[in-house]
C-alpha positions as CSV (number, residue, x, y, z in Angstrom):
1,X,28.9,179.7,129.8
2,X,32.5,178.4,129.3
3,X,35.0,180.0,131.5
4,X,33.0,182.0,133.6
5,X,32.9,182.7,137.0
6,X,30.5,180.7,139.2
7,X,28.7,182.4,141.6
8,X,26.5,179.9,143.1
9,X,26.2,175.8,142.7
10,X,23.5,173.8,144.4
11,X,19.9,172.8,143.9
12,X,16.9,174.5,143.0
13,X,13.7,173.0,142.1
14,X,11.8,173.7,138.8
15,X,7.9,173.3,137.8
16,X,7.5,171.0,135.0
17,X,5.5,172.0,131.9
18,X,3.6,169.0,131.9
19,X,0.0,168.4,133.1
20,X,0.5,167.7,136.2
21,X,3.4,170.7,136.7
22,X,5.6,168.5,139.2
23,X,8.4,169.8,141.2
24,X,11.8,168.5,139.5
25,X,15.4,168.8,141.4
26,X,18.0,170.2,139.3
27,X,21.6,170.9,139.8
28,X,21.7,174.8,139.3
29,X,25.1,176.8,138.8
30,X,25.0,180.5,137.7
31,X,27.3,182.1,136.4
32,X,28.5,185.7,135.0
33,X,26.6,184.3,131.9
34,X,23.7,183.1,133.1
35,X,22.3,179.9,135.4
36,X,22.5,176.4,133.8
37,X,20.4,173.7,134.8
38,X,21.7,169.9,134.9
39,X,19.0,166.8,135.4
40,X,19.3,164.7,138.2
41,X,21.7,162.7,136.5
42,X,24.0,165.3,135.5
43,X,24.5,163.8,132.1
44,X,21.6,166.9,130.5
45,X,21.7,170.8,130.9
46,X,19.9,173.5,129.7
47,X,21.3,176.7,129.4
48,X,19.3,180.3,130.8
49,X,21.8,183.0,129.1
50,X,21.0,186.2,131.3
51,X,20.4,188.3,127.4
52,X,17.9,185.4,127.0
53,X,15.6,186.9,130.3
54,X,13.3,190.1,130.9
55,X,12.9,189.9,134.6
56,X,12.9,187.8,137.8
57,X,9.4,188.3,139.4
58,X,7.2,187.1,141.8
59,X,8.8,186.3,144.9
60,X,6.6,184.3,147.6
61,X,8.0,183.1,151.2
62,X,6.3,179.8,151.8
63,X,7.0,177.2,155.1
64,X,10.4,178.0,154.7
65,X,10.8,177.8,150.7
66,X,11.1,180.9,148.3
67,X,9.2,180.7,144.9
68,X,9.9,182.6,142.5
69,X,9.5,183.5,138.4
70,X,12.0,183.9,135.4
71,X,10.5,185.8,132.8
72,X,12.2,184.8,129.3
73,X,12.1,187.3,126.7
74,X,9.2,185.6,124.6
75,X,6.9,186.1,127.8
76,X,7.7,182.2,128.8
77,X,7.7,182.0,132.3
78,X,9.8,179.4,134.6
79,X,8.8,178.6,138.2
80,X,11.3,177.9,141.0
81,X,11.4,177.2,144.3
82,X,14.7,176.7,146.8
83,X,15.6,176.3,150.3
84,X,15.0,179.9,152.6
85,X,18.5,179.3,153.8
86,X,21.6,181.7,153.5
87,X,21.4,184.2,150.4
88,X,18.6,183.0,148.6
89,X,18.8,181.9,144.9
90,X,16.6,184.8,143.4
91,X,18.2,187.5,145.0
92,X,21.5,186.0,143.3
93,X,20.0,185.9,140.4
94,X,18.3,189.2,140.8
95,X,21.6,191.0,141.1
96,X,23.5,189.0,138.2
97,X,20.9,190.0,136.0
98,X,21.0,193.8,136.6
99,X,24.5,194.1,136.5
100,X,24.9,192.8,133.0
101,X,25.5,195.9,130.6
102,X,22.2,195.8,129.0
103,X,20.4,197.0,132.6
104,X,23.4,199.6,133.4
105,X,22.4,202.1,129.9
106,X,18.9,203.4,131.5
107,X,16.5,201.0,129.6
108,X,13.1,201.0,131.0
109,X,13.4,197.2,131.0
110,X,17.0,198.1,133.6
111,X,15.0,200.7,136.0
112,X,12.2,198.0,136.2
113,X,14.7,195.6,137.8
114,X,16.1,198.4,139.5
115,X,13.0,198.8,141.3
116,X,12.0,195.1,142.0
117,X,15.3,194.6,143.9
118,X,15.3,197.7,146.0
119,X,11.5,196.9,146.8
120,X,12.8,193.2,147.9
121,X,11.5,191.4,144.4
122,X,8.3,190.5,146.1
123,X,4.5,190.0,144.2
């Protein structure tokens, strides 16, 4: 993601993997490319490259937080949750990832998105 235009910077929080699947704060910018993750820290990042993911799914409206699902291309899935303020991260993310050129040729995997963000990208 070097150059590219960010879109949105602030926080997000992401399930761990662990046991006890904890809530961890991360530094969150996405980009054109894709959404990069920094540690608390900011000295770590890991990199979510847009042709890396199916889908966003799974949108829930919680006491004021939004959880949602990235759906990698293996099947992984990553939980988040943010803040219900202002344009919320998923639908961000929602819209980055169905305007890269992959969605746009009429994939069955683009019309699915399609339809998730017109229907609000809710469970």
């Amino acid at each position: 993601m070097n150059q590219c235009k960010v879109m949105k910077d602030g926080y997000l929080e992401k399930r761990s993997n662990g046991l006890l699947q904890l809530w961890k704060k991360k530094r969150c910018v996405l980009s054109e490319d894709g959404l990069r993750l920094y540690d608390c820290k900011g000295e770590s990042s890991k990199e979510m490259r847009f042709e890396q993911m199916t889908t966003l799914d799974c949108v829930e409206y919680k006491r004021g937080l939004v959880y949602f699902t990235i759906v990698m291309n293996g099947g992984k899935e990553i939980d988040f949750r943010c803040q219900q303020e202002g344009t919320a991260w998923n639908a961000e993310i929602a819209l980055a990832l169905i305007s890269q050129p992959r969605c746009r040729t009429g994939s069955k995997r683009g019309a699915t998105m399609d339809k998730k963000v017109k229907a609000g990208v809710q469970c």
